[in-house]
VMD Tcl script that draws the C-alpha trace (Angstrom):
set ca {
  {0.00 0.00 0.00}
  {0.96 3.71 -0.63}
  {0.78 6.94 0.40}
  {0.83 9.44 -2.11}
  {-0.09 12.79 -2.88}
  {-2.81 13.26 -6.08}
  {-4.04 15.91 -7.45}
  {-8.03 17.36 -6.13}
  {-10.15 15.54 -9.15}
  {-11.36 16.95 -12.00}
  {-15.22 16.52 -12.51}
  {-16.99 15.65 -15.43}
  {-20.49 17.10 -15.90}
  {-23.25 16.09 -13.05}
  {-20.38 15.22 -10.59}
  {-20.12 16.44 -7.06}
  {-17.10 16.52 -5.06}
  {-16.89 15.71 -1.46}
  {-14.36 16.49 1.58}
  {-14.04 13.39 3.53}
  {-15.00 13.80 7.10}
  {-14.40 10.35 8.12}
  {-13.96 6.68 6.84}
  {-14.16 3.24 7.98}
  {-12.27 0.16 8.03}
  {-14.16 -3.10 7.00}
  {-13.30 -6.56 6.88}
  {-13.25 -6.44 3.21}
  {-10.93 -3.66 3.27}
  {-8.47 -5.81 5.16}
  {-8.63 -8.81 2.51}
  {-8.43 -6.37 -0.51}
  {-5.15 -5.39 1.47}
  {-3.97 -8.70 1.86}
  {-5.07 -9.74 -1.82}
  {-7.50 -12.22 -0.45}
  {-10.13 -10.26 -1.99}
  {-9.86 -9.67 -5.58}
  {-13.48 -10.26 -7.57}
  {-14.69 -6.82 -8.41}
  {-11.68 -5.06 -7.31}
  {-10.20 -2.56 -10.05}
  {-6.17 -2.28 -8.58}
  {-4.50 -0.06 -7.56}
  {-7.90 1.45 -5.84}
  {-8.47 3.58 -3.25}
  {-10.43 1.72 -0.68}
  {-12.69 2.92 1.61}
  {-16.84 2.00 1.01}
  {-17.56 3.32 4.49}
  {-17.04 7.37 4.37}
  {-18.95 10.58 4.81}
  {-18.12 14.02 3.74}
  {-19.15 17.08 3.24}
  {-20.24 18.51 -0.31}
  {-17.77 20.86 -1.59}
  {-18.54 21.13 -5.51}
  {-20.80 20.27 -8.04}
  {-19.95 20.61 -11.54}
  {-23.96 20.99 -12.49}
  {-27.01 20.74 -10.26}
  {-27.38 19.09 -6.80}
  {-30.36 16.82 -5.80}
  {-33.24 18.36 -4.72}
  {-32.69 18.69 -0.71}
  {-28.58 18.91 -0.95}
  {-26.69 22.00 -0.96}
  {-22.71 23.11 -0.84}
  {-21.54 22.06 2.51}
  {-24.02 19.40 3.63}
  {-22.46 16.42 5.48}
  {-23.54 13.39 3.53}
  {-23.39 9.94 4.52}
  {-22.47 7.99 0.73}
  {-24.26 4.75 -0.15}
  {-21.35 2.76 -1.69}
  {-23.14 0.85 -4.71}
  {-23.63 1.91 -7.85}
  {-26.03 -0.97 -9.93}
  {-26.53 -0.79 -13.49}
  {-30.34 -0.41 -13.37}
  {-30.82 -3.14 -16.38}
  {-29.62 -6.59 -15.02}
  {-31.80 -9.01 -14.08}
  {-31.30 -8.80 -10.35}
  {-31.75 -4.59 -10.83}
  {-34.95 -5.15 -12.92}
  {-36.53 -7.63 -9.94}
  {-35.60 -5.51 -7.20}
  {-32.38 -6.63 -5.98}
  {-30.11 -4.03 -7.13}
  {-28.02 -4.70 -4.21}
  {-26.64 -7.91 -6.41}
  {-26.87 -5.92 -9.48}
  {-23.76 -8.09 -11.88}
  {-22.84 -5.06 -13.18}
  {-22.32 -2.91 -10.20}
  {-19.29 -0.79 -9.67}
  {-18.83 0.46 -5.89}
  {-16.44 3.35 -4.50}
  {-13.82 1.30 -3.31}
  {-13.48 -1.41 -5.27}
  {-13.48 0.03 -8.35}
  {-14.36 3.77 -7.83}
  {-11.87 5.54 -5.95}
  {-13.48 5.46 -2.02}
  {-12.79 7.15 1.31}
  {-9.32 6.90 2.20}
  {-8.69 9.91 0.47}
  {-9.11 13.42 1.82}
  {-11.37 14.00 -1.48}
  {-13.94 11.33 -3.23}
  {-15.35 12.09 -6.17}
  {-19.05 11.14 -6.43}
  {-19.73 10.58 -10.39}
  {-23.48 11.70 -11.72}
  {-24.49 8.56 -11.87}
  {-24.46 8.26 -8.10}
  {-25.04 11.85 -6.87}
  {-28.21 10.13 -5.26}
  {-26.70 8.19 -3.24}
  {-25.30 11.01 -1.00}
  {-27.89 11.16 2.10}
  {-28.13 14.26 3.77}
  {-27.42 13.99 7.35}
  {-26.51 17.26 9.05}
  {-26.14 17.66 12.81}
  {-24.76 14.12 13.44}
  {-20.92 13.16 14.25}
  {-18.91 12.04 10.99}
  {-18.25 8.96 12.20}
  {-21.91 8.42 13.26}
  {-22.55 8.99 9.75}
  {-20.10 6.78 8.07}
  {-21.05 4.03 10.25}
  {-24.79 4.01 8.17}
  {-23.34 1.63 5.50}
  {-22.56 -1.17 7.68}
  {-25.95 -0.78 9.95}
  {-28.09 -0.64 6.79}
  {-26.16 -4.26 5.30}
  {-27.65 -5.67 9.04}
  {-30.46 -3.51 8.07}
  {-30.79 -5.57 4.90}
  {-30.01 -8.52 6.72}
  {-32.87 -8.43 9.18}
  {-35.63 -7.54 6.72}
  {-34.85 -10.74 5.36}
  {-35.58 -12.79 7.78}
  {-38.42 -10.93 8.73}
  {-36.92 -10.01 12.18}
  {-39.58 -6.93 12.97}
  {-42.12 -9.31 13.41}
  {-40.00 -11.73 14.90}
  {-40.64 -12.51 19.28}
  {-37.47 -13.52 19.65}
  {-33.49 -13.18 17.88}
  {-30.58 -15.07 17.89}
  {-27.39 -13.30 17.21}
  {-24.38 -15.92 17.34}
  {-20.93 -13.92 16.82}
  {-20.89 -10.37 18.72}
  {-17.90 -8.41 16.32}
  {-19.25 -5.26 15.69}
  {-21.73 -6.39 12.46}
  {-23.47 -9.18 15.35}
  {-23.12 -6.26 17.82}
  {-24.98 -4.30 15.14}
  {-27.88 -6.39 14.31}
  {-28.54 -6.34 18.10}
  {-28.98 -2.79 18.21}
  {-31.01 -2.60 15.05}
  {-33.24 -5.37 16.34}
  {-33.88 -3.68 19.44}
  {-33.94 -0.13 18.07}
  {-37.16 -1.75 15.40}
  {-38.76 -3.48 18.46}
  {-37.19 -6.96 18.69}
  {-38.65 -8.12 22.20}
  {-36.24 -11.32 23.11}
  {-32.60 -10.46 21.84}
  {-30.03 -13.89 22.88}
  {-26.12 -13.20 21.82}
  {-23.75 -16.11 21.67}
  {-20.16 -15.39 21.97}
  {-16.65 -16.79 23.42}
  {-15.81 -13.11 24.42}
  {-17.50 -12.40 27.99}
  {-16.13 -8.07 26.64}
  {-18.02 -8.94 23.59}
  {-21.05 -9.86 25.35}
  {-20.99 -6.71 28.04}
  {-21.30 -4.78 25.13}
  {-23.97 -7.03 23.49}
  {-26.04 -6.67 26.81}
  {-25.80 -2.85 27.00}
  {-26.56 -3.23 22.71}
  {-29.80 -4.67 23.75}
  {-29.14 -8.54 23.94}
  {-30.93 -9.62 27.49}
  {-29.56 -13.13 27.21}
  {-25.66 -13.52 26.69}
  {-24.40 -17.17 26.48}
  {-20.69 -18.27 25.97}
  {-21.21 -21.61 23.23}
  {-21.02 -24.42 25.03}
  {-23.30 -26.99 26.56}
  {-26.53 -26.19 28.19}
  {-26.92 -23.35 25.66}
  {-29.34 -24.33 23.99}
  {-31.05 -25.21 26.62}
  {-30.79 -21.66 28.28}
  {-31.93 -20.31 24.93}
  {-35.46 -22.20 25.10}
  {-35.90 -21.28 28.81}
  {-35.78 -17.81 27.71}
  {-38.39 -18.17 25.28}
  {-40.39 -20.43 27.24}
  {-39.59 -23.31 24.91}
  {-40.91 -21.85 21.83}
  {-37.52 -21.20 20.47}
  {-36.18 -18.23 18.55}
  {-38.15 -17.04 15.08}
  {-35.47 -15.33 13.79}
  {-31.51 -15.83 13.26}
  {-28.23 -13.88 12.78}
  {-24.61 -16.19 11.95}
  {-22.85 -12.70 12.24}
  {-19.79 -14.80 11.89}
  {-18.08 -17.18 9.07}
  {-17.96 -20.44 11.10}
  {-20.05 -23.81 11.16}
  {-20.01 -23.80 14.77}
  {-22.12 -20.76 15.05}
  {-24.91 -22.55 13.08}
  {-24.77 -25.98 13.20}
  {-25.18 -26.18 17.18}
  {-28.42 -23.82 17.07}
  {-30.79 -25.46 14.82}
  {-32.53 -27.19 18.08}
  {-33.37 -23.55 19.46}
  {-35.17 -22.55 16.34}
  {-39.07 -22.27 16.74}
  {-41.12 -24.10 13.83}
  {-40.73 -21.75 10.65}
  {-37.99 -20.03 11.88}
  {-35.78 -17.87 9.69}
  {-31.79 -18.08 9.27}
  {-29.33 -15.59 7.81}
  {-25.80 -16.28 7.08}
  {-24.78 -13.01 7.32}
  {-21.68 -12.89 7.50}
  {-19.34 -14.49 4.53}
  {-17.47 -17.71 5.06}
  {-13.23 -18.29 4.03}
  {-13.24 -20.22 1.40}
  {-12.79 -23.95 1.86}
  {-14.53 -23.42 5.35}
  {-18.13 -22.79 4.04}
  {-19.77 -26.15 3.71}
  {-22.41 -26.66 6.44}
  {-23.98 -29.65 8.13}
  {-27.82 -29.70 8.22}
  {-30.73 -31.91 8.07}
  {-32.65 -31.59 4.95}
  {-35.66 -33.47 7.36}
  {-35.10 -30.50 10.13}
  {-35.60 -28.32 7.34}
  {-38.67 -29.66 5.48}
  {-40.41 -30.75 8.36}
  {-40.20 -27.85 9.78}
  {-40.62 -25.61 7.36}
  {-36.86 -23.59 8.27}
  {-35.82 -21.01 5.70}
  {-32.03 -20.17 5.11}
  {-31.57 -16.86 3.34}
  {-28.41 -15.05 2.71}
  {-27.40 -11.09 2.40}
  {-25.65 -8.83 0.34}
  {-24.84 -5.43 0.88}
  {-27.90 -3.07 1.25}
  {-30.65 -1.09 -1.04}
  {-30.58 2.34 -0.79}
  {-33.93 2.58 1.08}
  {-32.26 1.01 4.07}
  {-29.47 3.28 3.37}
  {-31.53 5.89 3.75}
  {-34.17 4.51 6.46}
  {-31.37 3.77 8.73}
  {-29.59 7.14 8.20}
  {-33.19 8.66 9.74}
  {-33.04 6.29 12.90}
  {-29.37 7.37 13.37}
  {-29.80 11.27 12.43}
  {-33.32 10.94 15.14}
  {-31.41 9.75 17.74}
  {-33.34 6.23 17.81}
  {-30.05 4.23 17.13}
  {-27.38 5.34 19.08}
  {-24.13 4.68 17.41}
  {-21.74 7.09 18.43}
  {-19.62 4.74 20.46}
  {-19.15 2.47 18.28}
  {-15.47 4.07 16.30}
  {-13.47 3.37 19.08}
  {-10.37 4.15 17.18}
  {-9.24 6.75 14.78}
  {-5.90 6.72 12.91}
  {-4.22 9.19 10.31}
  {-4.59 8.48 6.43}
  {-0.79 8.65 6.50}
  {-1.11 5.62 9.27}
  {-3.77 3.42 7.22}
  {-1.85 0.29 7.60}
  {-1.79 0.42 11.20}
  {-5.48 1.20 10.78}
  {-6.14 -1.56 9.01}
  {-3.64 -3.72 11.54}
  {-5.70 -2.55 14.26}
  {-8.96 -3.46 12.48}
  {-7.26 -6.87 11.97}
  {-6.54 -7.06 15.68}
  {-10.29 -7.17 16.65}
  {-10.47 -5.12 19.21}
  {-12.18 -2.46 18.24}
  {-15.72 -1.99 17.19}
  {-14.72 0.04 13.81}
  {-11.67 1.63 12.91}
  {-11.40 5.04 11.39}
  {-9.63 6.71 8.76}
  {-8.66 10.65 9.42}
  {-8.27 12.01 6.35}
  {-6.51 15.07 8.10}
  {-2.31 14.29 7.93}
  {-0.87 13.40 11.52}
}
mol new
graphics top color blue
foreach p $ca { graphics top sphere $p radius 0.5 }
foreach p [lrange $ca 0 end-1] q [lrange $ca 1 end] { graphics top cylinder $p $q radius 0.2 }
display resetview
């Protein structure tokens, strides 16, 4: 990786420019690092899909709503509109999509240019810290995440893995009025912070758990399920706590060569379990969740823990590695 001084960009007609106010480190950031992620990845790049900024130019007209010096929070993916995921609704797994980046230039920069084609996807969020607002891409993916499993109507959640996407999904859940919220986790920190995300049943895998899990739901078992981490064991030793037409989300990715699972197609059928996965987000949640963040219903502002120097991205992304922080950010201000 290098550090190295560019010139502002030029825009073409219909783009906007934006100062970056603050930027994220994901997982996927770290594998594009490592070159473990490489599908859809345009090198060199300029990573960083988890920014905000504030609008500086605009070589043409804004979006109705945005003016010069609005902090926006930036949804990261730009679909092709035409595809046949796009045309049924899934533009989040659009085939063409390009995404800032991977293979737009993203938020490790001090500026990002936003091309026309995606001026809408800067959501105006004024008032809030930058790092509250940068943090509204990865909320919105458990956003996505819990939609599809139908977890608003669900009595009771199962989060197994509490890193900061399971620690996440608890918040959301109990921010859209999950009653019963049960984290799993071999961190007893992890699960202190799950408890005061929401979670009022923390469990440490193990036997007995699942066990504790129906006692808490008065044997009915959870309706809804988070694997907020790539590992068999945080599936495969839950399917007897799932109530009858309960609803599972692999969340979280899984390394290759480690992602084949062991289930009973007869647990399955007979009771009529459905396994979904998730990609990304749709820029409704993008833009529902920036609302619950901006209106103080999801409180988020604890959840950068650490803030590094563009000039020090490697350690950022070291740190990130590291796990122990909730999110790692990305000054774009030189130490």
């Amino acid at each position: 990786m290098d550090i190295v001084d560019v010139p502002i960009p030029a825009l073409e007609p219909g783009d906007c420019l934006l100062r970056v106010e603050s930027a994220l480190v994901c997982g996927t950031d770290i594998r594009i690092y490592e070159g473990t992620k490489k599908k859809n990845v345009s090198y060199p790049t300029v990573m960083g899909h988890e920014f905000s900024g504030t609008i500086t130019e605009c070589n043409g007209d804004l979006p109705e709503g945005l003016s010069i010096g609005d902090l926006v929070a930036v949804y990261p993916l730009v679909p092709c509109g035409s595809c046949i995921a796009c045309t049924r609704g899934k533009a989040n797994i659009c085939r063409n999509r390009v995404a800032f980046g991977y293979q737009l230039p993203g938020g490790f920069g001090e500026y990002v240019r936003i091309p026309a084609a995606a001026v809408q996807n800067m959501v105006k969020v004024n008032g809030i810290d930058p790092n509250s607002a940068a943090v509204i891409e990865p909320l919105s993916c458990a956003y996505n995440g819990l939609k599809l499993i139908d977890a608003p109507s669900a009595r009771a959640l199962l989060v197994t893995g509490c890193g900061p996407l399971g620690l996440m999904h608890i918040r959301l859940a109990k921010a859209i009025g999950v009653e019963r919220i049960v984290a799993v986790d071999p961190s007893e920190e992890r699960l202190r912070v799950a408890a005061a995300s929401g979670a009022q049943l923390t469990l440490t895998p193990g036997d007995g758990v699942v066990s504790a899990i129906r006692d808490f739901t008065d044997d009915a078992g959870v309706d809804a399920m988070i694997v907020a981490v790539g590992r068999a064991d945080a599936f495969e030793p839950y399917l007897d706590a799932l109530a009858p037409g309960a609803k599972v989300n692999l969340f979280a990715g899984f390394p290759t060569g480690k992602d084949t699972l062991q289930v009973s197609a007869n647990e399955v059928h007979y009771n009529e379990y459905s396994l979904v996965g998730s990609s990304s987000c749709h820029l409704s949640d993008f833009e529902y969740v920036a609302s619950l963040v901006a209106d103080g219903t999801l409180k988020v502002d604890d959840l950068v823990t650490t803030t590094l120097s563009i000039d020090d991205t490697v350690g950022a992304i070291e740190a990130a590695k590291a796990g122990r922080d909730l999110r790692v950010g990305v000054s774009a201000r030189i130490s």
